[in-house]
Every structure is written in C-alpha cells, then in structure tokens.
NUDREN-620153 format. One line per 2 residues: number of its first residue (from 1); their letters; for each residue x, y, z of C-alpha. Coordinates in Angstrom, 3 decimals, m for minus. Example, Ala and Ser with C-alpha at 12.3 -4.5 7.8 and 13.67 -1.06 7.14 Angstrom:
1> AS> 12.300/m4.500/7.800  13.670/m1.060/7.140;
***
This chain:
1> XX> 6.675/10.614/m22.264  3.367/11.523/m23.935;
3> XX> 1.022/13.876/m22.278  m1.303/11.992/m22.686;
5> XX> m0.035/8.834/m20.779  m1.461/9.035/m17.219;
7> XX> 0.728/6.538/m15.769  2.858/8.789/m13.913;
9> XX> 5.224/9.406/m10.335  7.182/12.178/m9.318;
11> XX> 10.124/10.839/m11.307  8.041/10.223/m14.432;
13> XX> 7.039/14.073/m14.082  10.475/15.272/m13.755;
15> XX> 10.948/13.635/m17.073  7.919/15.520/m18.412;
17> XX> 9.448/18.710/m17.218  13.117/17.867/m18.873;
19> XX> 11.083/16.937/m22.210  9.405/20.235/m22.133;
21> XX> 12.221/21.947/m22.051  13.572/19.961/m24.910;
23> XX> 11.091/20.321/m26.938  10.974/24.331/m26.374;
25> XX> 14.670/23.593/m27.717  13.146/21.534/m30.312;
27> XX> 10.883/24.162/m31.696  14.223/26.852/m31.805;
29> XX> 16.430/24.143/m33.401  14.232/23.008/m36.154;
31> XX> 16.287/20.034/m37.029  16.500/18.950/m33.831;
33> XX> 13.831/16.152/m33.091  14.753/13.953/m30.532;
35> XX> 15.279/15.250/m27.001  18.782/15.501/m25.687;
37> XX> 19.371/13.471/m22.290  23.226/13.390/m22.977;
39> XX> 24.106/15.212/m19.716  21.125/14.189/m17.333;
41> XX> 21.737/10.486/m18.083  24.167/7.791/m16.021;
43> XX> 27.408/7.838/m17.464  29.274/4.815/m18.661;
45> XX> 28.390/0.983/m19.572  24.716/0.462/m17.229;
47> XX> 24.807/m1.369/m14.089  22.404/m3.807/m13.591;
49> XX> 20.678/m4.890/m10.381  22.379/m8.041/m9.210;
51> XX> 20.072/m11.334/m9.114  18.705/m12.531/m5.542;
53> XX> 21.933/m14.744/m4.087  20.870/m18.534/m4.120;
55> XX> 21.256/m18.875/m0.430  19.811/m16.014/1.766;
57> XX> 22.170/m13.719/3.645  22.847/m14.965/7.345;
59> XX> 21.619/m12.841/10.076  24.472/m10.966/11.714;
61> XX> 25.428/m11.950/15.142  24.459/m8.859/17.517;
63> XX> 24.892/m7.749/21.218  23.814/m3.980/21.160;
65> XX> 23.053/m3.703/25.193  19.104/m4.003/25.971;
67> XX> 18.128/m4.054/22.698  17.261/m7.469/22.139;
69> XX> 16.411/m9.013/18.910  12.918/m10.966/18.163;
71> XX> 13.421/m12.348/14.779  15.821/m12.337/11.606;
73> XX> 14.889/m8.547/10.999  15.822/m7.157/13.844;
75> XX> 19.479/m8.626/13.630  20.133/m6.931/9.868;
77> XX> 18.682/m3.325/11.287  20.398/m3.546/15.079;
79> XX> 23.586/m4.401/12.901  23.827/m1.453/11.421;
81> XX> 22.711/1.049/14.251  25.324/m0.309/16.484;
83> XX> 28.048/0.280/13.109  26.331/3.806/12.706;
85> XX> 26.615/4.276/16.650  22.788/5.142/16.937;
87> XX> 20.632/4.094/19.772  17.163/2.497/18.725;
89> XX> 13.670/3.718/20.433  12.310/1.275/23.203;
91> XX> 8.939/m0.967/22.799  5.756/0.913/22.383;
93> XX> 2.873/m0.486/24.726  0.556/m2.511/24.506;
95> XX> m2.269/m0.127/23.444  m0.194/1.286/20.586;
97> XX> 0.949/m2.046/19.497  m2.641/m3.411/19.264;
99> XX> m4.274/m0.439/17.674  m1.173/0.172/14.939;
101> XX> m0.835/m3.337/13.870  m4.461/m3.251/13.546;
103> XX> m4.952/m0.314/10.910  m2.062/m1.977/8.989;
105> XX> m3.065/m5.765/8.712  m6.745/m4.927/8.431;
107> XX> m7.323/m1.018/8.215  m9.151/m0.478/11.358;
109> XX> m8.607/0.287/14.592  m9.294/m2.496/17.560;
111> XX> m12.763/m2.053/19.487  m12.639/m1.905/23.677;
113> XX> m13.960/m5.840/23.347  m11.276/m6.461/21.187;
115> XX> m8.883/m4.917/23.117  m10.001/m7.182/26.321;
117> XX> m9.367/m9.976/24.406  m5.769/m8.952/23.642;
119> XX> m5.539/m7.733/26.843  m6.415/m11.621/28.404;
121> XX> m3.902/m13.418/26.595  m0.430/m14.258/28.304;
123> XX> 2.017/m11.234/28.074  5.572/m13.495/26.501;
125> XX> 2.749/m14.573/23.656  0.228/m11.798/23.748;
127> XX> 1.499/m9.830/20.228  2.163/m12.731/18.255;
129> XX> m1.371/m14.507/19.014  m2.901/m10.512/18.222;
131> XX> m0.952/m10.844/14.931  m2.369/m13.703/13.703;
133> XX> m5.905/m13.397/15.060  m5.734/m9.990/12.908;
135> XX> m4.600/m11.965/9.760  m7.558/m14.668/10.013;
137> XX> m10.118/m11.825/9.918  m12.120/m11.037/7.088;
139> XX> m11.236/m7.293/6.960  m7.953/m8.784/5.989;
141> XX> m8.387/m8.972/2.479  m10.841/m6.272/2.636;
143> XX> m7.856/m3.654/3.568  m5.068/m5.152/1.422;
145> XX> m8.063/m5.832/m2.134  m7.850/m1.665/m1.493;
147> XX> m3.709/m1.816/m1.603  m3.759/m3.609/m4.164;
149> XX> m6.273/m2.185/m6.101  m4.345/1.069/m6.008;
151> XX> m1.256/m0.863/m7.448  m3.456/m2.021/m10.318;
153> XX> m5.529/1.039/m10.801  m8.713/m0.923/m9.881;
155> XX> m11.981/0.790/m11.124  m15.460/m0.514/m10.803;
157> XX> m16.425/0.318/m14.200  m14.240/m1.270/m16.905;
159> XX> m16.334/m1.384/m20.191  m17.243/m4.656/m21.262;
161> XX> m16.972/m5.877/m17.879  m19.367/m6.731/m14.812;
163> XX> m18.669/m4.519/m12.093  m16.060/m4.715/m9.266;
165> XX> m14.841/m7.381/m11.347  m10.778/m6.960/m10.809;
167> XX> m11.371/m5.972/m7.248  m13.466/m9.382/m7.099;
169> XX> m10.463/m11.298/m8.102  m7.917/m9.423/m5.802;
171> XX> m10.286/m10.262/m2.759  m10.965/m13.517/m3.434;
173> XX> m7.239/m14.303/m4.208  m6.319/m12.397/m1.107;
175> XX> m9.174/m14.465/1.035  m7.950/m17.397/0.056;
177> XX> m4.107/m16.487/0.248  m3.146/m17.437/m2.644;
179> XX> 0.582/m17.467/m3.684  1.215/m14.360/m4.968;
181> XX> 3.092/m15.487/m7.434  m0.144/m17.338/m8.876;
183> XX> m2.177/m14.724/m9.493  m0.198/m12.314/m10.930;
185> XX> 0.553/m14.744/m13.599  m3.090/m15.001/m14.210;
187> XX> m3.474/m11.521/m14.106  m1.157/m11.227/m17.058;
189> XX> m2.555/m14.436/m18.599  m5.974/m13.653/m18.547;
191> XX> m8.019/m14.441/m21.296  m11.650/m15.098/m22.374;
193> XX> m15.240/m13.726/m21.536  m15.065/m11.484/m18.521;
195> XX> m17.486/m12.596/m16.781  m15.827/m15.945/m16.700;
197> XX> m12.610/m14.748/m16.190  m12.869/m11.223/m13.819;
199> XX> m9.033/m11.254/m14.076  m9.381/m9.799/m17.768;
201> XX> m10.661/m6.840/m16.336  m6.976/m5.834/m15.553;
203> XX> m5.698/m6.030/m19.493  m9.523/m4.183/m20.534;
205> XX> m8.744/m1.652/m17.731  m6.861/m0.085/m20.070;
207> XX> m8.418/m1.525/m23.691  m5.081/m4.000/m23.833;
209> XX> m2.985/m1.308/m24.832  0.496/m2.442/m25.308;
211> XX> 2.025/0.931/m24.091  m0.206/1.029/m20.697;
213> XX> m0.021/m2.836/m20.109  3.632/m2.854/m20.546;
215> XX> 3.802/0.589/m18.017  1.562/m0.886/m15.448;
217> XX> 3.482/m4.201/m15.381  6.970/m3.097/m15.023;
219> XX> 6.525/m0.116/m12.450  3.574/m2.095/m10.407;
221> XX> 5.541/m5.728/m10.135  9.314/m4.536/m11.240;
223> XX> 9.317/m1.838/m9.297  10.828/0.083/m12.616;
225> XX> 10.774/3.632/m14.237  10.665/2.494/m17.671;
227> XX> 8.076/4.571/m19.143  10.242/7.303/m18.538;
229> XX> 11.591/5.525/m21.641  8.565/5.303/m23.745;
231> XX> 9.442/8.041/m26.164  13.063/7.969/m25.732;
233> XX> 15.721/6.761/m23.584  15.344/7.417/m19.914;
235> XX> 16.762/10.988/m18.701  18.327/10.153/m15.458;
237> XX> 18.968/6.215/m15.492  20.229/3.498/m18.110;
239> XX> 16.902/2.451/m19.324  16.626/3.041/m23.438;
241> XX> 13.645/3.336/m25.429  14.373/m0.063/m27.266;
243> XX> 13.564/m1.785/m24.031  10.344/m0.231/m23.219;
245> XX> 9.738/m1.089/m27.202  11.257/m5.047/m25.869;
247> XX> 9.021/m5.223/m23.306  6.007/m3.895/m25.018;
249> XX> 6.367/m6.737/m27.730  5.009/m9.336/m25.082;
251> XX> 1.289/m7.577/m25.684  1.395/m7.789/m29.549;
253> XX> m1.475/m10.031/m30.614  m3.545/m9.294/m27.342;
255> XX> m6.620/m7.500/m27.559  m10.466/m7.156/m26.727;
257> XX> m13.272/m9.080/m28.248  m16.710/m8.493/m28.406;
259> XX> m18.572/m12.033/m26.993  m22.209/m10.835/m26.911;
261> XX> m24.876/m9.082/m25.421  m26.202/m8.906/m21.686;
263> XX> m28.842/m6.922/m20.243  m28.251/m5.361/m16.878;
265> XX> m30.102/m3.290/m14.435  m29.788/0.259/m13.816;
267> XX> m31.767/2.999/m12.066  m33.514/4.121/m15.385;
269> XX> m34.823/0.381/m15.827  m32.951/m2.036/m18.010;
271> XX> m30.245/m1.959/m21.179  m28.216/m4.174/m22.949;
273> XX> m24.511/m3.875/m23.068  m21.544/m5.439/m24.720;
275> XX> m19.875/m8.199/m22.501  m16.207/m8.173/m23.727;
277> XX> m13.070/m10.438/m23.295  m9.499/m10.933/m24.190;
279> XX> m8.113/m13.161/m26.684  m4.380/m13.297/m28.160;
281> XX> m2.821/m14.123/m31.588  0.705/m15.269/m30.191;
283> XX> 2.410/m15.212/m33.664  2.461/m11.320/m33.829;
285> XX> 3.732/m11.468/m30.094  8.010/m10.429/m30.276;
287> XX> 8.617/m9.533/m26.381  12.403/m9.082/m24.996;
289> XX> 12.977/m9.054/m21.209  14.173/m6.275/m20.150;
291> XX> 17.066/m8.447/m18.010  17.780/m10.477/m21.375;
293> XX> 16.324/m13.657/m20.041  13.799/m16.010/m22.404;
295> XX> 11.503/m18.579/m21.835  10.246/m21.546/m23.571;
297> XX> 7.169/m20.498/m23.409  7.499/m17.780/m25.940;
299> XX> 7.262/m14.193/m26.175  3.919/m13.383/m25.828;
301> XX> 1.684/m13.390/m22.521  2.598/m16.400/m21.409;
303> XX> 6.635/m16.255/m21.562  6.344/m12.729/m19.618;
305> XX> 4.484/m14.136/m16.855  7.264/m17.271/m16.415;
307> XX> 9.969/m14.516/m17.037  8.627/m11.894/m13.806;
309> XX> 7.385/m14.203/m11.344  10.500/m16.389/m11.845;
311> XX> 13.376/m16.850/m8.486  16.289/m15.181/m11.162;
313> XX> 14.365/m12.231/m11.918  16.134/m9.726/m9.268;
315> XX> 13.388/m7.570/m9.174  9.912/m9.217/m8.642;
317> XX> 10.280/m10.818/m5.428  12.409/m7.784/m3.875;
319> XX> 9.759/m5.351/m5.389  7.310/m6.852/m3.302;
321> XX> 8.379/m7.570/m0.081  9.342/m4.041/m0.730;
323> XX> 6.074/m2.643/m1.011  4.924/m4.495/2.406;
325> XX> 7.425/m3.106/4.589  7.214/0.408/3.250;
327> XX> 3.522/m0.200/4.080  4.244/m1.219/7.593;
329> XX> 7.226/1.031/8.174  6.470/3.934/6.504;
331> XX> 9.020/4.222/4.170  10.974/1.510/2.229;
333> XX> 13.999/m0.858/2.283  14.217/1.134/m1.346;
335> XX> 12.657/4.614/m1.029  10.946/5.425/m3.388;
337> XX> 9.120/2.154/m3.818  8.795/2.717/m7.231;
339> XX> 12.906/3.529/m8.393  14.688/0.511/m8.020;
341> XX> 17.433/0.643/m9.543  21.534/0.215/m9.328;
343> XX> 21.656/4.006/m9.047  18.977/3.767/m5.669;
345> XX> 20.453/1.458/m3.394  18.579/m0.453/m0.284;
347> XX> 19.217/0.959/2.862  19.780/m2.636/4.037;
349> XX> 20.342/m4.553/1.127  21.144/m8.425/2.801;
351> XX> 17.739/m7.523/4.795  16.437/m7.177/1.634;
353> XX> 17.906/m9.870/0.331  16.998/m12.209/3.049;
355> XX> 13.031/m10.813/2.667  12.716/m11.411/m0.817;
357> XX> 14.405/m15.029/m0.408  11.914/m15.811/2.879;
359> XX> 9.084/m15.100/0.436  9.998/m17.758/m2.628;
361> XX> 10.711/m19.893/0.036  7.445/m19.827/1.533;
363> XX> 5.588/m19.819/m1.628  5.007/m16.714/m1.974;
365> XX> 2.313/m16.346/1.053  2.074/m12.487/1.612;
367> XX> 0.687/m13.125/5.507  4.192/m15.040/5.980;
369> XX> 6.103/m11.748/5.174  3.559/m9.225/7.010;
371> XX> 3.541/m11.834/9.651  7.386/m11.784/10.356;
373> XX> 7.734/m7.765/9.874  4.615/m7.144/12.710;
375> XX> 6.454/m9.547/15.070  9.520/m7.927/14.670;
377> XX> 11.179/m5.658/17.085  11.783/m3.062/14.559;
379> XX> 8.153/m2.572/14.089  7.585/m3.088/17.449;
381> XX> 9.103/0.455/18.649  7.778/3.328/19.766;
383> XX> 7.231/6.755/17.665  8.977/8.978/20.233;
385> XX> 11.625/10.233/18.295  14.196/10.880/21.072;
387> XX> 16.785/9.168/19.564  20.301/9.653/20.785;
389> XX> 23.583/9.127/18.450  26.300/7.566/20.491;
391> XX> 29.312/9.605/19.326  31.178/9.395/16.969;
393> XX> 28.869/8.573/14.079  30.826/6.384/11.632;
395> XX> 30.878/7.795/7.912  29.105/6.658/5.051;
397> XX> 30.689/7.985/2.306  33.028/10.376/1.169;
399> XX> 30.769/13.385/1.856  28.197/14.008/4.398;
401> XX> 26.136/16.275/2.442  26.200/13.496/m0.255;
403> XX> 24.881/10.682/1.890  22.453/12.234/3.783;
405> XX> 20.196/9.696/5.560  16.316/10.561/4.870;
407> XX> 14.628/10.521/8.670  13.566/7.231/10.149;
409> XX> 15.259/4.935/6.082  17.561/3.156/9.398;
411> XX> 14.564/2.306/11.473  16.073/3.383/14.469;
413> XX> 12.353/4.129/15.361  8.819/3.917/14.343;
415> XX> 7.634/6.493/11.925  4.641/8.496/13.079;
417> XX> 2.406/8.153/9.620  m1.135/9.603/8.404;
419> XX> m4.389/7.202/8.621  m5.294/6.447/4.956;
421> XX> m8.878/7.730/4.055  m10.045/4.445/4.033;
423> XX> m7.993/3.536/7.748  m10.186/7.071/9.006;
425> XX> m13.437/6.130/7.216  m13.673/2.225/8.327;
427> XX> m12.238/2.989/11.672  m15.168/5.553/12.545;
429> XX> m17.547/2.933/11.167  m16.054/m0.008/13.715;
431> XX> m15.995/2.766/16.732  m19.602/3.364/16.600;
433> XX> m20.960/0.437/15.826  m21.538/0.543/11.821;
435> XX> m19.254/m1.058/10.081  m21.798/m4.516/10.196;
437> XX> m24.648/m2.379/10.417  m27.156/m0.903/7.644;
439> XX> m25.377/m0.668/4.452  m27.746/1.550/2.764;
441> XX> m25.817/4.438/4.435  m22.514/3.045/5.984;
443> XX> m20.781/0.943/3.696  m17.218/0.343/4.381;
445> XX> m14.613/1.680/2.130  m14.207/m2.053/0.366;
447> XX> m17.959/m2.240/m1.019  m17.835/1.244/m2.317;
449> XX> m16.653/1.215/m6.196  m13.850/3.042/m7.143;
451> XX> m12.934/5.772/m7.927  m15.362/7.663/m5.200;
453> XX> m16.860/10.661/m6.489  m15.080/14.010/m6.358;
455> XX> m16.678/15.278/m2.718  m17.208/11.467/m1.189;
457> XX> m15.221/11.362/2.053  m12.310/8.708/0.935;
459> XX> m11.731/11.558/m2.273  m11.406/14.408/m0.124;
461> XX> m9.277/12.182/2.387  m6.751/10.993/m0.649;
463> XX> m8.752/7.815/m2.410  m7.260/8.546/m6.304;
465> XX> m8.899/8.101/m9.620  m6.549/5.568/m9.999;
467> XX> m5.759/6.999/m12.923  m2.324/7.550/m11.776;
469> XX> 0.450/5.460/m10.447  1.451/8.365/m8.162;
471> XX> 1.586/7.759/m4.350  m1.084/9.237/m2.347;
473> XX> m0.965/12.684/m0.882  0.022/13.027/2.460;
475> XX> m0.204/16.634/3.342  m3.565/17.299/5.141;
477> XX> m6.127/19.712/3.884  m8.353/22.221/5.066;
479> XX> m10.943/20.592/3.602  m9.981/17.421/4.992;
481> XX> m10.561/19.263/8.720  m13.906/20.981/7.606;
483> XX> m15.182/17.180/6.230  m14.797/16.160/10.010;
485> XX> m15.713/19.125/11.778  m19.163/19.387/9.955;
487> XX> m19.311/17.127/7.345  m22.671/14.774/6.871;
489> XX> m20.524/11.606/7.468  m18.829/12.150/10.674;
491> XX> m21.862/13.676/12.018  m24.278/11.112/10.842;
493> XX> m21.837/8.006/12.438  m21.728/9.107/15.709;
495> XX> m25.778/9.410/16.130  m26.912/7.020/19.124;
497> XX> m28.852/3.856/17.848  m29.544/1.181/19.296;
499> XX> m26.849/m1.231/18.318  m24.052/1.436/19.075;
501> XX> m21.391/0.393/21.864  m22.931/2.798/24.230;
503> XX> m26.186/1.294/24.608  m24.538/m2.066/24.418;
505> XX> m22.411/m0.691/27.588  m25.402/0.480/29.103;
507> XX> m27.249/m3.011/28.833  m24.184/m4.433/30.803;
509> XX> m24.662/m1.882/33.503  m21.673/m0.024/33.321;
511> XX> m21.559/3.623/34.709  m21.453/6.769/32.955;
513> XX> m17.913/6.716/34.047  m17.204/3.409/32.871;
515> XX> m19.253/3.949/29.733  m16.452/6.941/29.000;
517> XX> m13.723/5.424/29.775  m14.713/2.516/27.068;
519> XX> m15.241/5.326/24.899  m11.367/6.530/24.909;
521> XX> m10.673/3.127/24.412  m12.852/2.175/21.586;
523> XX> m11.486/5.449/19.478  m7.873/6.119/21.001;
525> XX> m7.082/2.798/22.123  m6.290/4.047/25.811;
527> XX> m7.890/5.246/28.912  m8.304/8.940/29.685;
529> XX> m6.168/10.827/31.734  m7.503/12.049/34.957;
531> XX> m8.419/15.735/33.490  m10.152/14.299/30.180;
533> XX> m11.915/11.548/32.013  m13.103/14.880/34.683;
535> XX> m13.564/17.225/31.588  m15.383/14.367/29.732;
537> XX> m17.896/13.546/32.807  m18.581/17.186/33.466;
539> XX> m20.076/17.002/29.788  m21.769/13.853/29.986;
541> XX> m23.344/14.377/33.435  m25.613/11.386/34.112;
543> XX> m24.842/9.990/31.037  m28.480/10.224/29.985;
545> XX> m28.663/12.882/26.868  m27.693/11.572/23.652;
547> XX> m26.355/14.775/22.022  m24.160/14.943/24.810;
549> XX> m22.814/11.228/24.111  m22.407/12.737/20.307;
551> XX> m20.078/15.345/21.199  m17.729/13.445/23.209;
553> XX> m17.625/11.245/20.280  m17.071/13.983/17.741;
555> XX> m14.289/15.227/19.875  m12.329/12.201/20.209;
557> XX> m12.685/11.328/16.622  m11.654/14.908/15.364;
559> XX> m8.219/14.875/17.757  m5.320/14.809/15.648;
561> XX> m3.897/11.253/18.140  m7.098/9.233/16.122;
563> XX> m5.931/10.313/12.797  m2.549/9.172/12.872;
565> XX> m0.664/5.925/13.391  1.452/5.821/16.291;
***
C-alpha cells in the first residue's frame, strides 16, 4: 500500500505495518523486491462470498417465554438467543425510546413539546407513528447527507467545483428518497460541467484518479479491503493485486476537463476560477469485476455502475443494509463494516440475508430499512446490561477461545454508544432554542463545510478530514471535557434570549418548578428525581436570574447521561 494513499482502516494499516517490515527485509535481501505474504495469507483455492439467495430466508418460528417478537428481525435474533440459551434485555421506556431513535433517524435529541406530542398518541401505536413522524422531518436528510458524506469523504472545497456541491447532491437525493440504488449509479456516472452536474464532485474529489476512485468504490459500496491489494496481493485475505489492477480498469479514459472561467466572491473581493468537469474516452476503459461478472454496457463507467448496484452482486445490497444497522445498533451484522469477506462471517447471516433482499425489494428506499430496524424489538431494548445466560450455553465451535463472541454482535441488548460530534453539537442547538435561530453564530453541523477547522467543536468532538476511510474515534478526550466545561460554544448556547424555551415557558405561565422540570426534559429526555428537582430549585430560587438559568443548563448538558445514547 503506498504511503502516500490516505484511504486507509485499521486493517489497511496492519498491512502497512506487515509491508514495512518487508521492505526492512527488502533492503537486507537486495534481490528481494516484492513483499512476501506467503504465510499471513488464506491458504488454499479462495472462497467467495455466496450471492444473495433468490427468495429471502423465512423467519424462524419462535416461542422464547415473554419475549415477544414485533417484526421479521426480531424472529432471526430471538432464534438464536434461545439456541445460545441467553436471555434478551426487556423494553426500554418511553423516554429512552423517543430520545434514542431520535439522535439516530435525525441526529438530535426530541424537545419537551416534542415529547408531549409523542407522549399524546395511543400507547399499542405510539413508537411506530414517532418513527415515521421522525423520518418526514427535514433534519432527516440533514443527519444521514453527514453519514454519508463521511462514506464519500465529502469536502466543501473540491477544485473546479462550486462549493458543498457533493453534499448538495447527497441531501437532495436523501430529501427526496431516492432509490439508493439510483444515485450511486450517478455518482459513478457522473459526467460534465460541475456546476451542472454536482455529482462530479465525487470523481474530482480526488482528480479522477483511477487508484482512489477504484479504493473509494469498493470499500465504501462493496464493503471490501482491496486496496490492501494495490501494490501486491492482499496479506491476510484472497484478494490479488490483478484485481485491484481489474477493477481499476473501469476509470481508464475518465478524467477532468477544464470548461471555463467563473468569477466568484470571496472576502478579499472577487476572482476568477476554473470551473471543471468530467468527461470519459470509453475506448481506453478495460475494467474486470472483481466477482467475474460483465455487462453489456462495457467496461468503463457505465458497465461498473450496472455491475455493483445489480440483485447478483452479493455484496452491494448486504454492504448497505449493513452499514444502517451497525448505525442503529452499534455494531454490525458484519463487524467490522468495512471486512466483508468469506473469512468474516455475519453474526446472523439469513437476517442478513433477509435485510439485503427487503431492500431490492422495496426499491432500494433507505427509510424502508431504518424504518423496520427502529420498530423492531431488538432495537427496542434497554441498555442495562444485566443479561443472564440460561445454562448450559450451547457451543459454537470447536474452541471457546476461538469463537469468542465480541459484547452485544448477538443483540441480546442495546449497546450503550457515544453521541457523534455532530448528535452533541445539533442537540445543544435544539435544547436551547438555536438550531432555527441566527445562523451567523449557530449553524447546525449540516450548513457548516467540511472538514471543520482543527479547534471547531465537531473536530475536537471526532468530525474527520475525511481524508480517511477510518471509523471515527470513540475514546473521549480531555479536551473533549475542557471544550464543554469552558469552551465559547457551550457557553455561548445556553445564554437566555428571548426565543429560548425558558422564556417561551415563562410566557405560558409555568412555575419555576415547572419551568425545571421542562428543562430535564428538553436535555435528558426525563423528569428529575426528587433530589435534582430540590437541588435544582435551591439554585434557581424564584426562577428570576438568568445566570442562574445558565448553570442549570450547563450542568445538565455537561452530565455524562446527555452525551451518550441510551
């Protein structure tokens, strides 16, 4: 792998490491060239990942006690607790339900009115009608243009683009729901001026460089390591470097063009730039699927684009229902996201199966997918993590210490997981009032161009360069504590004004009791217990000095229960 190549995850780096070492070798053994994988790599003739079966799995038949099932899901993961004797967490509430299917669907937490809302509905129907009002919101394809964007290494400043021009595309696509399937293909297809076409701004991300192009399409929508096999073949898995040359062969012939001069507007007064675009020669195009399939429509943009977003390719479709539920859940069907591969199996494989088949079946709509996993039971239960096993376990393989289970890959309960910066950032804004206020200071996380700078607030909270295909950090920081003890932000969002929920509270002549307990509500999602609500009041006193107001609010929002999804 070159050091210079960007495009990495932790796999891709523990190939850097092994070709370090082999090139230390190199430099002893001057004849020797080539790095020597002969012992790291799979032995015997490569497995392949099997295609998607052309009927989906049926959901197993299950009686497992109280633990009911509430759609297809639940009957694939109840299965296989009951076969691996393990007792499943009960429901969370109704407060944890509303404010965790909130962050994920539209990365923010649920304000008190929109909690009353949820609150009024009918209890049998009350989680499925949250679900979907969440999905018809706006912030919907706000959140998800940002998950996305990561995927694609968005970056408000491609040259020879307009700004924001990729993350444009993703939003509008993602307002509009379009078929996934669609858009990636235009994605890949893109070509023309790009300010007529914003979807270019994907292939001049990275100047239409075969090597990157063919890296950011195979590991982003395949799922696949295979620029681990860019120099030579892969170290630990069956990939060679003739495929990654295969595969790169689609992007001969595509390339930039210059289309003319435009003058834009910047701080200093005006300039002209060039306005770019992509065009192809198809002739010089000689790409080779990496499964072995072909298309008729050739081997250059267009015939890759038929040959991933097609039903027989075993990977796309799995890849990305994938990526949802690890977003929901916390970890994925295939952990890492990233490594699928015959050598990585699912934890649940026909769930899998029956996911990726739901999806193609429903065109492709990624709501239909996020709608089915939020209405599940499985995502339904609680974080509590006292989970009994029912003795005796029943074995997975021939060795325990071989087929050790990573914590919470059954789903036997909900994973307690880390707000992303932008989750933390937005949700502050909705709490106290800003998130449709002045945008001169508070913008939410969606209209700020990426990558932040190095000391904005979604940097220091784990927003990437996007440089990288590496998964965000999740170990917290000191300066990630120090940022919301005293940083500008924090401190500037919870100042009083006048459209902030307290004075709105106050117009409706609640109490200073009632104005706190709205408080824990708006930025916990539940009531106080007796001693905060008595600590809280002792603080607030009449309820009539702002800074007091400010504190309470900088208290709630720097407890460690707001930063994490429970």
């Amino acid at each position: 792998m070159p050091i210079g190549n960007r495009i990495c995850t932790g796999v891709g780096l523990a190939c850097a490491a092994l070709v370090g070492a082999s090139l230390l070798l190199a430099d002893e053994v001057p004849d020797q060239r080539v790095p020597d994988f002969t012992y790291s790599r799979p032995q015997g003739p490569p497995k392949i990942l099997p295609a998607l079966p052309h009927e989906r799995p049926k959901p197993p038949e299950i009686r497992f006690g109280v633990f009911k099932p509430f759609n297809a899901i639940d009957h694939f993961v109840l299965k296989e607790l009951q076969e691996r004797k393990i007792k499943p967490a009960g429901i969370c509430d109704d407060g944890d339900f509303a404010r965790r299917s909130s962050l994920d669907l539209v990365g923010v937490i649920p304000t008190a009115t929109d909690l009353k809302r949820y609150l009024a509905w009918p209890q049998k129907e009350r989680r499925t009608k949250w679900v979907d009002f969440l999905l018809a919101q706006s912030q919907y394809a706000d959140h998800w243009t940002i998950f996305w964007g990561d995927l694609l290494r968005e970056q408000g400043r491609v040259p020879g683009t307009p700004p924001d021009s990729l993350k444009g595309f993703l939003r509008q696509c993602l307002t509009e729901n379009r078929p996934y399937d669609e858009w990636v293909r235009e994605l890949i297809t893109a070509s023309g001026p790009s300010d007529e076409n914003p979807a270019t701004a994907f292939i001049l991300r990275d100047r239409a460089d075969p090597d990157f192009l063919t890296i950011s399409i195979t590991q982003g929508f395949m799922g696949i390591q295979l620029k681990c096999a860019q120099c030579h073949d892969h170290p630990f898995d069956w990939w060679t470097h003739r495929q990654f040359k295969d595969m790169n062969g689609f992007w001969l012939g595509t390339r930039p063009r210059f289309y003319r001069m435009e003058t834009m507007e910047t701080r200093r007064g005006t300039m002209d730039r060039p306005l770019l675009g992509v065009e192809s020669r198809e002739r010089r195009a000689a790409g080779v699927f990496v499964t072995g399939a072909t298309s008729e429509k050739g081997e250059g943009r267009d015939g890759l684009a038929d040959l991933l977003t097609r039903r027989d390719n075993p990977f796309f479709a799995r890849v990305t229902v994938n990526r949802l539920w690890d977003k929901l859940m916390g970890i994925g069907l295939v952990n890492p996201v990233d490594n699928f591969s015959a050598l990585n199996p699912a934890s649940h494989p026909k769930l899998l199966d029956w996911l990726a088949l739901e999806f193609i079946d429903s065109g492709y709509d990624l709501k239909h997918i996020l709608r089915l996993i939020a209405t599940s039971r499985t995502y339904q239960q609680t974080t509590r993590r006292d989970i009994k096993r029912l003795p005796p376990p029943r074995k997975v393989g021939p060795s325990d210490d071989q087929n050790e289970v990573v914590p919470g890959a059954l789903y036997e309960c909900m994973l307690l997981r880390r707000m992303s910066a932008e989750q933390i950032h937005d949700s502050i804004l909705a709490a106290t009032g800003r998130y449709f206020g002045d945008r001169r200071f508070f913008q939410p996380a969606i209209e700020k161009s990426n990558p932040p700078p190095p000391r904005d607030f979604l940097r220091i909270f784990g927003s990437t360069d996007r440089d990288t295909l590496l998964p965000r950090p999740q170990t917290p920081t000191i300066q990630q504590s120090l940022t919301m003890l005293n940083g500008d932000f924090l401190n500037q969002a919870v100042r009083i004004h006048p459209e902030h929920p307290i004075r709105y509270w106050e117009r409706q002549g609640m109490s200073a009791a009632d104005c706190v307990d709205a408080l824990f509500l708006q930025i916990l999602t539940r009531p106080p217990t007796g001693d905060e609500r008595r600590w809280a009041l002792s603080y607030i006193g009449e309820g009539t000095r702002e800074w007091a107001w400010e504190d309470l609010q900088w208290a709630l929002f720097n407890t460690r229960e707001f930063q994490f999804i429970r």
